[in-house]
N, C-alpha and C positions, 0 to 999 in steps of 0.2 A: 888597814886595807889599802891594796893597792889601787889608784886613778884610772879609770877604765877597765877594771875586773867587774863583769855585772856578777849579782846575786842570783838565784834561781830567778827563772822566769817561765814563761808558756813559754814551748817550743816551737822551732824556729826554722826555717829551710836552712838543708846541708849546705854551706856553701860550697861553690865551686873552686877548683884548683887554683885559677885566676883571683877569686876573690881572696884565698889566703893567702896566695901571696903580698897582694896590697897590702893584704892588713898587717902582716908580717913585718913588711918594712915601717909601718906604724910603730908598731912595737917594739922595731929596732929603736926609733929615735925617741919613744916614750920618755924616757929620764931626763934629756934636754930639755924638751916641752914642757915635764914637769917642773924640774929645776929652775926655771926661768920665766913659768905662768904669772905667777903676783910681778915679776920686775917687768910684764909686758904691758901689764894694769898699769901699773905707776907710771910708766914712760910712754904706756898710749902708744903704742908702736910695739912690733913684733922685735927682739933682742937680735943683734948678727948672730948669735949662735943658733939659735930657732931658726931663722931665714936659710940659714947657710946647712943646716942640716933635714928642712922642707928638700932645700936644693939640689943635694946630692945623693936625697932619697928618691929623686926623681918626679917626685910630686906636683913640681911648679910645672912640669911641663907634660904630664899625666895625661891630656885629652889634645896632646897636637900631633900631628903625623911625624913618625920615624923620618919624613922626609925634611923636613926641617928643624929633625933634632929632637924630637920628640917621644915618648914611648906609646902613644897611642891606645892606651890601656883599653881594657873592655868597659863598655855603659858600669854594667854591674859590678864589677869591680872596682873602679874608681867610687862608687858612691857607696860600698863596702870601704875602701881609704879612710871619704870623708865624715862618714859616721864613727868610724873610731875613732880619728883625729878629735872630733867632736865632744865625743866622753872625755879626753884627756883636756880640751882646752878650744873651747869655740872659737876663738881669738884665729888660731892659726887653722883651725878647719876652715873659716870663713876665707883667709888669706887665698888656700887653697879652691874653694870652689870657683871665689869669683876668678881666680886667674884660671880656672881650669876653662870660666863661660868664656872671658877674654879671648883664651888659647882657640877655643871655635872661628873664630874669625881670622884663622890663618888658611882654616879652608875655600875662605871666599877673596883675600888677598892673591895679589899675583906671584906666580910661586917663587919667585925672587925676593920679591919683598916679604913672603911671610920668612926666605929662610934668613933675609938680613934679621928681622923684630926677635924670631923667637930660636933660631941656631948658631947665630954671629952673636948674640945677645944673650949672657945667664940671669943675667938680672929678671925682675918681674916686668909684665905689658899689663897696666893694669889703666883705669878713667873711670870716667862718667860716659853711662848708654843714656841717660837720661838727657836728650835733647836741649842746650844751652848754645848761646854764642853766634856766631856765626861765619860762612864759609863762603866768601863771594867768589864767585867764578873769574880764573883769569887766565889767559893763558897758559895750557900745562898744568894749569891747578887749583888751589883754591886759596886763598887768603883768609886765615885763621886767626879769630878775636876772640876773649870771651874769659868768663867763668863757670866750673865745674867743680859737682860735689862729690864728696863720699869715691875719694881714691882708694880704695882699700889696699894698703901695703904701699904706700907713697913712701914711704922710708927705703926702701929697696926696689924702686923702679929703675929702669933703664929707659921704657917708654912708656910715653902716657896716651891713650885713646880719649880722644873728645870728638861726642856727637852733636853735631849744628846744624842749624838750619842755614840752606843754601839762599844764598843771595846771587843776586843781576842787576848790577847797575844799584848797588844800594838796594832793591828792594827783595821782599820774600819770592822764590819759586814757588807756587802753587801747581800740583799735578792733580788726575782726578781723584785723587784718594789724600790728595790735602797737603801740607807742606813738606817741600823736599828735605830730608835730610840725608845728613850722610856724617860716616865714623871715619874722623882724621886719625893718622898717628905721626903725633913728634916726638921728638930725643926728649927726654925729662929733665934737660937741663936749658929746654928753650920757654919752661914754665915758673913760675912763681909758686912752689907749695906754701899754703898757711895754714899756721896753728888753727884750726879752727873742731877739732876732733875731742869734743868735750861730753861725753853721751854717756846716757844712762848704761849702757851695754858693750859687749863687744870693741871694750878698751882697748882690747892690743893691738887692734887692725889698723890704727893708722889712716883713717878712712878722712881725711883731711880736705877741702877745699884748692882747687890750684886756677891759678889765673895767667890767660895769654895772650902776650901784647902779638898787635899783629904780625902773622908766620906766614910764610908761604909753604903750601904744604904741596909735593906733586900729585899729579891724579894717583899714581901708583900704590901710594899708601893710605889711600881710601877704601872704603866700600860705601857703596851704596844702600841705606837702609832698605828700598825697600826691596830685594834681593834677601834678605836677612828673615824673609816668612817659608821661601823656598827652600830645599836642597840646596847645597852647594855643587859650584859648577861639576859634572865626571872628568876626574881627570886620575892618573895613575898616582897622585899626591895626596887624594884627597883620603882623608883618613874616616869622617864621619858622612854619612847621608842624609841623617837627623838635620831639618831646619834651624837655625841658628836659634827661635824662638820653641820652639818646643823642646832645644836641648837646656835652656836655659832654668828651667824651675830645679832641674836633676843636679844643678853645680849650688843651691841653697838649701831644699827639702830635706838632706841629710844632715847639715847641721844642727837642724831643729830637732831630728829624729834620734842623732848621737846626744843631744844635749838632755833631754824628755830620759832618756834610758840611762843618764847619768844622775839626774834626779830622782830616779824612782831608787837605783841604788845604793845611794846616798840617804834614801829617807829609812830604807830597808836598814840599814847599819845603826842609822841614828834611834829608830823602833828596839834596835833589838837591844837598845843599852840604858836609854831615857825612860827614870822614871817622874814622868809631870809633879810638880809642885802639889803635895796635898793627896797624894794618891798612892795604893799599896800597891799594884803592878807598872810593870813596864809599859810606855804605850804602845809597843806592838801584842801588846796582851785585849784592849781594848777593841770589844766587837764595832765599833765603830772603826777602830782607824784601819782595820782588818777590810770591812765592806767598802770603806773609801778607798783602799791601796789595788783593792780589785777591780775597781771601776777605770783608777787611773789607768795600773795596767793594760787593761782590754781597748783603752783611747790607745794608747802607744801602740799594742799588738795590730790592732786595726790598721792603724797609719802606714806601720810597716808593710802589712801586708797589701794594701790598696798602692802603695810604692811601688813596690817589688813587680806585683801588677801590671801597673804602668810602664816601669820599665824596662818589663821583658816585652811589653806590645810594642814599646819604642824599638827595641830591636829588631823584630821579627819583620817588621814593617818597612824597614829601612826607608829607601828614596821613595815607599808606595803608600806614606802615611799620609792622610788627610784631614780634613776639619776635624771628624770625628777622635780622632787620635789625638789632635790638639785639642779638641773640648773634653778629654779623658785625663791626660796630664795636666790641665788647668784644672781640672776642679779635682783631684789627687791632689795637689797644691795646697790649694786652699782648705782642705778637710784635712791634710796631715797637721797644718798650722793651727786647726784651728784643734786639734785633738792634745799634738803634743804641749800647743799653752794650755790649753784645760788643765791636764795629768802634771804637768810643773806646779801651776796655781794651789794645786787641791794640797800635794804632798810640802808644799811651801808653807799653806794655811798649818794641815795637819801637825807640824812639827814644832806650832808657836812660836815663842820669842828664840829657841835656839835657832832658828833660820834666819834670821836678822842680821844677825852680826857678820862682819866683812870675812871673819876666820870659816865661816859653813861653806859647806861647795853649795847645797841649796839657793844660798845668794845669792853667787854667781850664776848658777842656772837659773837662776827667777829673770836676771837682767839682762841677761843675755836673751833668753829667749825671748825674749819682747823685745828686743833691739832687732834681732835676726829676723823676726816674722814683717815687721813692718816693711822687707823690701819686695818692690810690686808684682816679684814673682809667685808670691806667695799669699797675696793677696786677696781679703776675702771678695772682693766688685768682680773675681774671677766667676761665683756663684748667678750672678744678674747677667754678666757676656755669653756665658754657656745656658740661664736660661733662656735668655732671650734666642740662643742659637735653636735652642732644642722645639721651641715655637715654632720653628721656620723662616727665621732672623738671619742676618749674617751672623759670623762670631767675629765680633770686634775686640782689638786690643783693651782698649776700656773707656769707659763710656763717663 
């Protein structure tokens, strides 16, 4: 069997012309991806020929504007890309979404600077959103310290985004919504990468640790986080209307969701050949592993479709989405996460000691999927922010 051919399933919306073509070019570079899956394991890092053919499939730069070099792909079609990418190797799907969330933040840079980071630049723009370090205020700019986790695809960056908290005089800015932060970018060669990417899952990405002696960084190649809830400013460059945080669950949800429909495939094959220790039929003969495999399935179909959902109201909605749209794609989020590990766990269990071993694709989708959900896009504290919204609460990033 070929890596990303699924088995029958429930059926599925047509996709669009745009979506096949994404997927299309997937497929083009499938056998690379395949070819070089385990050597990404081993080496903890995506291979140059994986990077290099991400690259010139256009994928690293899939969600930034044609104005900076970009193809600007459709919502849906990109997360069409990264679900396929996903089946064939979560490693380099992930590469993909987060540089696709990165790639968001060319619409809120100045358009100079996003077309220096992401059209003067082939390489990846990849960091840490997750608030480290810090950025004292100085003339022109800010003066940049710190460390920062989980660079995904540190091995092929060209620049790295680090988010810190603003300092004055030494001390924290505090606004009324709590402390300032803001997303630097420096050349990646003004950073110290370390080994430090040793993880249960999602081996190939590269998601390493990097540290930064003090930089001067200009205003120019900042954004201001809290700008990053809104629309990005109208301007003829801007490619998305989608707030930076509400696009962001759309550049992870699919990898969990290509990964879930890579395990169910995999268990389907392994069902229809395995006969268990001690027993006269195959176990896809067993009205048990039949009732469990339907259960799985209908989490996956679910998730799909509660996605799909969400983001076609992401579009429809453009610049005019609000709390409600964000408390719809947060908890999408968190119910696809919490569906597609269900439906991996079950057909993991189901398939006993042959999912074990490092040889099953099962494996890998057991580890990976639990490596991929734990990032806080996807997050189940997503379920207690939108209840507490739906009370008559604010909806807070998390609590």
């Amino acid at each position: 069997m070929d890596d990303g051919a699924l088995r029958p399933s429930l059926p599925q919306r047509r996709p669009t012309t745009e979506e096949q073509e994404w997927v299309a070019r997937v497929e083009k570079i499938a056998p690379v991806i395949l070819a070089h899956r385990e050597r990404a394991e081993q080496e903890r890092a995506a291979p140059v020929e994986v990077y290099e053919a991400l690259r010139d499939t256009g994928l690293t730069r899939m969600w930034v504007s044609r104005e900076f070099g970009g193809e600007q792909a459709g919502l849906l079609a990109g997360l069409a890309a990264i679900t396929a990418l996903a089946r064939l190797d979560a490693s380099a799907a992930w590469l993909i979404g987060v540089q696709g969330a990165i790639g968001r933040l060319s619409d809120y840079l100045p358009e100079e600077s996003a077309r220096r980071l992401f059209q003067q630049n082939d390489r990846l723009v990849i960091g840490g959103v997750k608030p480290a370090g810090r950025a004292e205020q100085v003339d022109g700019g800010f003066l940049l310290e710190g460390e920062w986790s989980l660079a995904s695809g540190s091995a092929h960056a060209g620049w790295l985004v680090c988010t810190a908290y603003v300092t004055e005089n030494g001390r924290p800015v505090v606004t009324g919504t709590g402390p300032e932060l803001r997303a630097l970018f420096i050349p990646r060669e003004l950073a110290e990468i370390r080994d430090t990417w040793h993880p249960v899952g999602l081996r190939g990405t590269g998601s390493n640790h990097y540290t930064v002696a003090q930089t001067f960084v200009p205003t120019e190649l900042t954004v201001s986080r809290a700008v990053m809830g809104s629309p990005p400013p109208d301007r003829a460059a801007r490619a998305y209307g989608l707030s930076y945080y509400d696009f962001g669950p759309f550049s992870t949800a699919p990898v969990a969701l290509g990964l879930a429909e890579a395990a169910l495939d995999a268990f389907k094959e392994l069902a229809l050949e395995k006969t268990p220790t001690s027993a006269r039929t195959r176990l896809g003969d067993n009205p048990t592993t039949q009732e469990k495999l339907a259960r799985a399935e209908v989490l996956v179909h679910s998730a799909r479709l509660l996605f799909d959902d969400a983001a076609r109201q992401a579009v429809e909605a453009g610049t005019s989405g609000d709390e409600t749209l964000s408390a719809l794609i947060r908890l999408t989020a968190a119910t696809l996460a919490e569906h597609t590990v269900a439906a991996v766990d079950s057909v993991f269990t189901l398939a006993g000691s042959s999912s074990v071993y490092a040889t099953s694709r099962l494996e890998r989708c057991f580890r990976d999927i639990h490596a991929a959900t734990k990032h806080i896009s996807l997050s189940s504290s997503h379920f207690e922010t939108v209840g507490q919204y739906l009370l008559g609460g604010g909806l807070q990033m998390r609590r």
